[in-house]
N, CA, C and O of each residue as an XYZ file, in Angstrom:
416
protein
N    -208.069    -88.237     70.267
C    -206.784    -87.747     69.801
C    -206.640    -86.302     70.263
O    -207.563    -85.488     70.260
N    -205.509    -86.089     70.622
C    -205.519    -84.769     70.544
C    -204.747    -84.261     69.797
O    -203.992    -84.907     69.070
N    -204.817    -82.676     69.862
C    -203.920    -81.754     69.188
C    -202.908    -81.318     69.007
O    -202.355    -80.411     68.386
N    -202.659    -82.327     69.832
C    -200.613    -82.528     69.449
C    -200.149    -83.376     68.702
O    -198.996    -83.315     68.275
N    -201.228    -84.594     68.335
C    -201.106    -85.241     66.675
C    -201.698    -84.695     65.483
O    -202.164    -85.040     64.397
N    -201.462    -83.678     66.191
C    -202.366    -82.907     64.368
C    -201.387    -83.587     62.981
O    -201.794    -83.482     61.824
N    -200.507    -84.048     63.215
C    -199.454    -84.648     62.513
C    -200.268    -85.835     61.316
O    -200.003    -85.875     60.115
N    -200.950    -86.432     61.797
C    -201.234    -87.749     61.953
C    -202.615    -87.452     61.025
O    -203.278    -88.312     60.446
N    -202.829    -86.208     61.042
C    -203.749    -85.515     59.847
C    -203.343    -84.293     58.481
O    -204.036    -83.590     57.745
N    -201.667    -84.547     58.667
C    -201.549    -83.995     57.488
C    -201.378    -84.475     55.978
O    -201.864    -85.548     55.619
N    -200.798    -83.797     55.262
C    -200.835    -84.186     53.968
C    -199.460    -84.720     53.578
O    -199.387    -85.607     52.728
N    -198.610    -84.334     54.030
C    -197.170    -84.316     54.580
C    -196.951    -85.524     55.542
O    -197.287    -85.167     56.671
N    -196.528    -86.782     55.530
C    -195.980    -87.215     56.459
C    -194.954    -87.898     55.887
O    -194.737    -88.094     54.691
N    -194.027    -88.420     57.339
C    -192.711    -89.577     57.198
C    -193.004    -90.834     57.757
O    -193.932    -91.177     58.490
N    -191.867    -91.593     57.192
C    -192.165    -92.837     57.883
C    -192.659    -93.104     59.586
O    -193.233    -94.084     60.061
N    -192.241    -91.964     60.196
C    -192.944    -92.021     61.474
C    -194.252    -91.785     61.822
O    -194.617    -91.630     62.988
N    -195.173    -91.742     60.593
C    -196.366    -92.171     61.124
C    -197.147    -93.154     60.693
O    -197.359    -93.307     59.491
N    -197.715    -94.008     61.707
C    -198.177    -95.035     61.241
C    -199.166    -95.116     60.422
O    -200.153    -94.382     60.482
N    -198.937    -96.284     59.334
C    -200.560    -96.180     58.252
C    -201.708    -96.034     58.531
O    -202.129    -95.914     59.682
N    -202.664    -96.020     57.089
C    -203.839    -95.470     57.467
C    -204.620    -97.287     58.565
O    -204.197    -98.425     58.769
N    -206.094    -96.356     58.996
C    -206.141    -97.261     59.814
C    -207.686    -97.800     58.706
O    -208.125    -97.355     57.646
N    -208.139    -98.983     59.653
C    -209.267    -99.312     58.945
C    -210.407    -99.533     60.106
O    -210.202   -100.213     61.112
N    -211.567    -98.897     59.832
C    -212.509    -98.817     61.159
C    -214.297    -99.616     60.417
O    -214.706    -99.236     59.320
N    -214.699   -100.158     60.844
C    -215.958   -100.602     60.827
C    -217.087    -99.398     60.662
O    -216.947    -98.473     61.462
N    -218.089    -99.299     59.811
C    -219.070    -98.221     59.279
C    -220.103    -98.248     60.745
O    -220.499    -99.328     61.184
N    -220.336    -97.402     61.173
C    -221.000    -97.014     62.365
C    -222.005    -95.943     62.570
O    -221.559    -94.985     61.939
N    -223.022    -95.633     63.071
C    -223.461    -94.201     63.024
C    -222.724    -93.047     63.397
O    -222.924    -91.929     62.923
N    -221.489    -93.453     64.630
C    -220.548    -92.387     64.737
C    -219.239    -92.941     64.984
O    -219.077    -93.951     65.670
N    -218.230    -92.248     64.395
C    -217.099    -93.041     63.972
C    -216.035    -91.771     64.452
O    -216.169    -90.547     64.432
N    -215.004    -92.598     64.858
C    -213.847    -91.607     65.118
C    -212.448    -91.767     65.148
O    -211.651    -92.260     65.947
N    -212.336    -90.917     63.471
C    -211.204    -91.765     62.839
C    -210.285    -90.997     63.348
O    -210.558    -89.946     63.927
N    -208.851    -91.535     63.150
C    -207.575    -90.916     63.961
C    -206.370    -90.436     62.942
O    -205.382    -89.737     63.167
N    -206.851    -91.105     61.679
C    -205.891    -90.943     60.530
C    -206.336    -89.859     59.483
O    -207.558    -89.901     59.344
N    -205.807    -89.015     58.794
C    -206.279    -88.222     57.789
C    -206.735    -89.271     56.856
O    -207.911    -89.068     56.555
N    -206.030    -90.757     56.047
C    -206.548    -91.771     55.499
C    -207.271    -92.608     56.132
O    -206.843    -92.893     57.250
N    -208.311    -93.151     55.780
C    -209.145    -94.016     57.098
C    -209.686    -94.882     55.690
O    -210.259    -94.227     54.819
N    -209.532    -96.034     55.542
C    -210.509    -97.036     54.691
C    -211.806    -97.730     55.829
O    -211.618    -98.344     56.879
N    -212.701    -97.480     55.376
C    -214.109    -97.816     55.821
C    -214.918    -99.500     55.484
O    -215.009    -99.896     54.322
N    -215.263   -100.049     56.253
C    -215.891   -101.651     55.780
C    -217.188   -101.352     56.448
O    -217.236   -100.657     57.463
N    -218.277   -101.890     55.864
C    -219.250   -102.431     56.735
C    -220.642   -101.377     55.714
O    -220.339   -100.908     54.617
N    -221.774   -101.213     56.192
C    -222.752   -100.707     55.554
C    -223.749   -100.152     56.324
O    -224.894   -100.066     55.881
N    -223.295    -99.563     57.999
C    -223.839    -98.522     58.363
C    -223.924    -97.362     58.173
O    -222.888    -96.914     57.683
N    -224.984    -96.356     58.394
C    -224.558    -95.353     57.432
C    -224.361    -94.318     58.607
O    -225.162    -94.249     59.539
N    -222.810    -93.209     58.462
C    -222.818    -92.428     59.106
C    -223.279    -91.228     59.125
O    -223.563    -90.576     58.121
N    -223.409    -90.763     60.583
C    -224.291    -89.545     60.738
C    -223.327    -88.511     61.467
O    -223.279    -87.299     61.258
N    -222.620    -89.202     62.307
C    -221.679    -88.244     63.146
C    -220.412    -88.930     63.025
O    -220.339    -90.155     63.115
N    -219.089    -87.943     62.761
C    -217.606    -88.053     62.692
C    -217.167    -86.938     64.205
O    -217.541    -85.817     64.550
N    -216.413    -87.740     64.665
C    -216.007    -87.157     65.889
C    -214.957    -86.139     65.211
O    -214.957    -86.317     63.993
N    -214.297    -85.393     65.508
C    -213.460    -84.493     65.009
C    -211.936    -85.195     65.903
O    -211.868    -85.318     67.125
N    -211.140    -85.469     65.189
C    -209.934    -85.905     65.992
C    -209.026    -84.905     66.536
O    -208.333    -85.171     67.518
N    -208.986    -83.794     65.970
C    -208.432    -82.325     66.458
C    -209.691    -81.309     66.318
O    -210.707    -81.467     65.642
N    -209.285    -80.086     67.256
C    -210.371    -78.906     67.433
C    -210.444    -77.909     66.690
O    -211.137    -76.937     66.992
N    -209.635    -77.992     65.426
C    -209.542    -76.872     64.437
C    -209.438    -77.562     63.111
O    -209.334    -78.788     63.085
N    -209.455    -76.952     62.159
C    -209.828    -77.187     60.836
C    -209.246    -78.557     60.647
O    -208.580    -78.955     61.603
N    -209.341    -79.278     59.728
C    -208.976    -80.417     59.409
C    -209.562    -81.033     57.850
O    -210.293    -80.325     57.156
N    -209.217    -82.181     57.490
C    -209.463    -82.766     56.339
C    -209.747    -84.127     56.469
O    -208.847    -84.448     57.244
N    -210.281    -84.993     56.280
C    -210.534    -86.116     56.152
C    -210.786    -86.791     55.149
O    -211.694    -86.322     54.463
N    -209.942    -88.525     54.475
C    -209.990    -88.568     53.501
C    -210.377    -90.222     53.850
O    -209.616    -90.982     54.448
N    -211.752    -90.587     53.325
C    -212.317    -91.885     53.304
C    -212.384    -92.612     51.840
O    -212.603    -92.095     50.744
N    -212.072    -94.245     52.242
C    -212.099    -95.212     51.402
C    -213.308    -96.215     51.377
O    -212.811    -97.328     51.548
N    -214.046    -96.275     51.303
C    -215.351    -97.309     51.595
C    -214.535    -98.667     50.365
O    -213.895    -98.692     49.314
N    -215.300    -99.935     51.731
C    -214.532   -101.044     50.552
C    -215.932   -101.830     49.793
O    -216.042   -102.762     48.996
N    -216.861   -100.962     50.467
C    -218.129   -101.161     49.428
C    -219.134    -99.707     49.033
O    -219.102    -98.527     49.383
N    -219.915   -100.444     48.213
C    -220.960    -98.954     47.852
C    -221.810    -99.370     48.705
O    -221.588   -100.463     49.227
N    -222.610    -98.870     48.954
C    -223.929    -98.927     49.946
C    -224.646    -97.589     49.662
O    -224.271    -96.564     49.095
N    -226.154    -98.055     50.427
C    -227.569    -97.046     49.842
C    -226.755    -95.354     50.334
O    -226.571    -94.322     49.689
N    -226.485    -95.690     51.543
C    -226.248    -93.866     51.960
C    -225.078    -94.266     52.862
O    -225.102    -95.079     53.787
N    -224.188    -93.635     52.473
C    -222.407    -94.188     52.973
C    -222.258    -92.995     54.061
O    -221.542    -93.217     55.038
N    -222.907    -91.732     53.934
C    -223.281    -90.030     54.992
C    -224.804    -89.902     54.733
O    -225.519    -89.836     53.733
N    -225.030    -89.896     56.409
C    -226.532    -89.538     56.348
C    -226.307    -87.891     57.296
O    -225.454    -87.358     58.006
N    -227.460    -87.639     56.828
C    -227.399    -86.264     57.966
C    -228.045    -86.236     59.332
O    -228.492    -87.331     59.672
N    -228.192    -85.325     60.134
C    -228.325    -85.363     61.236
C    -228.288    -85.894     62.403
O    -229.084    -86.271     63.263
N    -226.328    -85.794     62.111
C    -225.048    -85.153     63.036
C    -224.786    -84.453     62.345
O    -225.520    -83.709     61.694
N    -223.070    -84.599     62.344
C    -222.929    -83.131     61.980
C    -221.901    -83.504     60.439
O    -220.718    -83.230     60.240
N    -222.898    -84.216     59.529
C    -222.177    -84.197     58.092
C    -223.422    -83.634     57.579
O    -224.578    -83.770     57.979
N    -222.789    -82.783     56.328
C    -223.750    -81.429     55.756
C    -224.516    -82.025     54.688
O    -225.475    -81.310     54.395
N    -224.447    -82.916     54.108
C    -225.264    -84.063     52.641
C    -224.960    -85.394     52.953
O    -223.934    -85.946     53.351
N    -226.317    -85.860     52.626
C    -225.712    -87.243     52.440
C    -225.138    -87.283     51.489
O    -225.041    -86.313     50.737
N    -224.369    -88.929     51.174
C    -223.442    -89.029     49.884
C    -223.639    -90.766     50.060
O    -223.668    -91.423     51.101
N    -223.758    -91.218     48.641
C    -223.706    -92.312     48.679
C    -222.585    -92.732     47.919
O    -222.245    -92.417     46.778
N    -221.662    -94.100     49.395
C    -220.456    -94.244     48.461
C    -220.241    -95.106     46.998
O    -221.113    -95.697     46.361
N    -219.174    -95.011     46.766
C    -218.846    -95.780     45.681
C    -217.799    -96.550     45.680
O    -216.943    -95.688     45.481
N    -216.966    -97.975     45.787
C    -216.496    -98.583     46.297
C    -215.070    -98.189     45.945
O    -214.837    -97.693     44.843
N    -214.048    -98.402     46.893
C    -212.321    -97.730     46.323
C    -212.317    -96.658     45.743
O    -211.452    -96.375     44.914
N    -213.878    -95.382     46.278
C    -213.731    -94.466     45.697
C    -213.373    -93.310     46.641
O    -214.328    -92.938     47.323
N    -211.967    -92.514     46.883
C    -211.316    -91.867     48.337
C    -212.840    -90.492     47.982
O    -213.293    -90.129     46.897
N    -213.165    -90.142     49.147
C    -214.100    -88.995     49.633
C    -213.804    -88.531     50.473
O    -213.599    -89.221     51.472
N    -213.646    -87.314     50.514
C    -212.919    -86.181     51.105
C    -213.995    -85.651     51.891
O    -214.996    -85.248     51.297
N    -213.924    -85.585     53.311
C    -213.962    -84.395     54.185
C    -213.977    -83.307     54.768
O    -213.386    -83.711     55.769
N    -214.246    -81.764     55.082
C    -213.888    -80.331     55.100
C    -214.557    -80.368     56.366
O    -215.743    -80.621     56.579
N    -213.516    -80.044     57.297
C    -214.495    -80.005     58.402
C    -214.222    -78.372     59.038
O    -213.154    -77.830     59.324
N    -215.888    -77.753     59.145
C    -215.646    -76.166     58.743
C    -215.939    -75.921     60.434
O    -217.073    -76.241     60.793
N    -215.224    -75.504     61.258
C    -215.583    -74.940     62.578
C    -216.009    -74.219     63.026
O    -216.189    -74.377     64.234
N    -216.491    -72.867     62.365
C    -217.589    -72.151     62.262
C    -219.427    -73.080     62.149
O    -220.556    -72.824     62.566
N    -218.871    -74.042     61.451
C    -220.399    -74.563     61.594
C    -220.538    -75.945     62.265
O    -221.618    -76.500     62.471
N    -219.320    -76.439     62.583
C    -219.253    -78.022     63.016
C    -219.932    -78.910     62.395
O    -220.575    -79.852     62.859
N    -219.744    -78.524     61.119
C    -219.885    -80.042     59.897
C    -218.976    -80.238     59.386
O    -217.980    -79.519     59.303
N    -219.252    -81.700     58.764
C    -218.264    -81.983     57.965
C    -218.923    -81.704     56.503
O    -220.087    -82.080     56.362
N    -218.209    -81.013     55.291
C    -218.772    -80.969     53.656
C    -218.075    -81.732     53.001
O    -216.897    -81.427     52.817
N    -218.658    -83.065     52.407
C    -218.334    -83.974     51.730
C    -217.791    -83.527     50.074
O    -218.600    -82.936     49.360
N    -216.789    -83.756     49.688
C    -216.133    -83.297     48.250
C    -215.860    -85.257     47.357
O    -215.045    -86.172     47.480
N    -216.712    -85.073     46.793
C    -216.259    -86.482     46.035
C    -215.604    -86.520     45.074
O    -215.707    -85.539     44.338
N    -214.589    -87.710     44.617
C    -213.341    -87.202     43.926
C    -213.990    -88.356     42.737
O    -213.887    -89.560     42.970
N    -214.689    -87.831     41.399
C    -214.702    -88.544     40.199
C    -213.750    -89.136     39.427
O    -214.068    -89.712     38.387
């Protein structure tokens, strides 16, 4: 993706952008939507960054599994998910991780 859909990662959108998408659990995954629902029970290590500056990312896992973020790529904790539970993203460009925020 590039950085002329930064659109397509805001918080803000209209009917002109298309819904969230749904991608298979992978060691590295590269989602295109600020919403992304997640299937499967690989555990990730690396998120591609879909734009080159700050961003947010907001994941749905449609199951729990042992470690839903593993480390070493570039996510800062693991986190183990919890199913239909949205987990938030911070992706800091000074350090090129992503910091996982889980929403109780």
């Amino acid at each position: 993706m590039s950085d002329l859909n930064f659109q397509d990662l805001s918080t803000v959108q209209s009917e002109q952008q298309s819904s969230p998408t749904t991608i298979a659990s992978a060691a590295t995954i590269a989602p295109t939507k600020k919403l992304t629902r997640i299937t499967g029970t690989v555990s990730i290590t690396t998120v591609t960054p879909p734009v080159t500056g700050y961003h947010e990312l907001t994941f749905i896992f449609s199951s729990a599994y042992a470690t839903a973020f593993n480390t070493g790529g570039n996510i800062h904790a693991a986190y183990t998910s919890v199913a239909d539970r949205p987990v938030t993203l911070y992706y800091d460009t000074r350090t090129a991780l992503y910091y996982v925020q889980t929403v109780a």
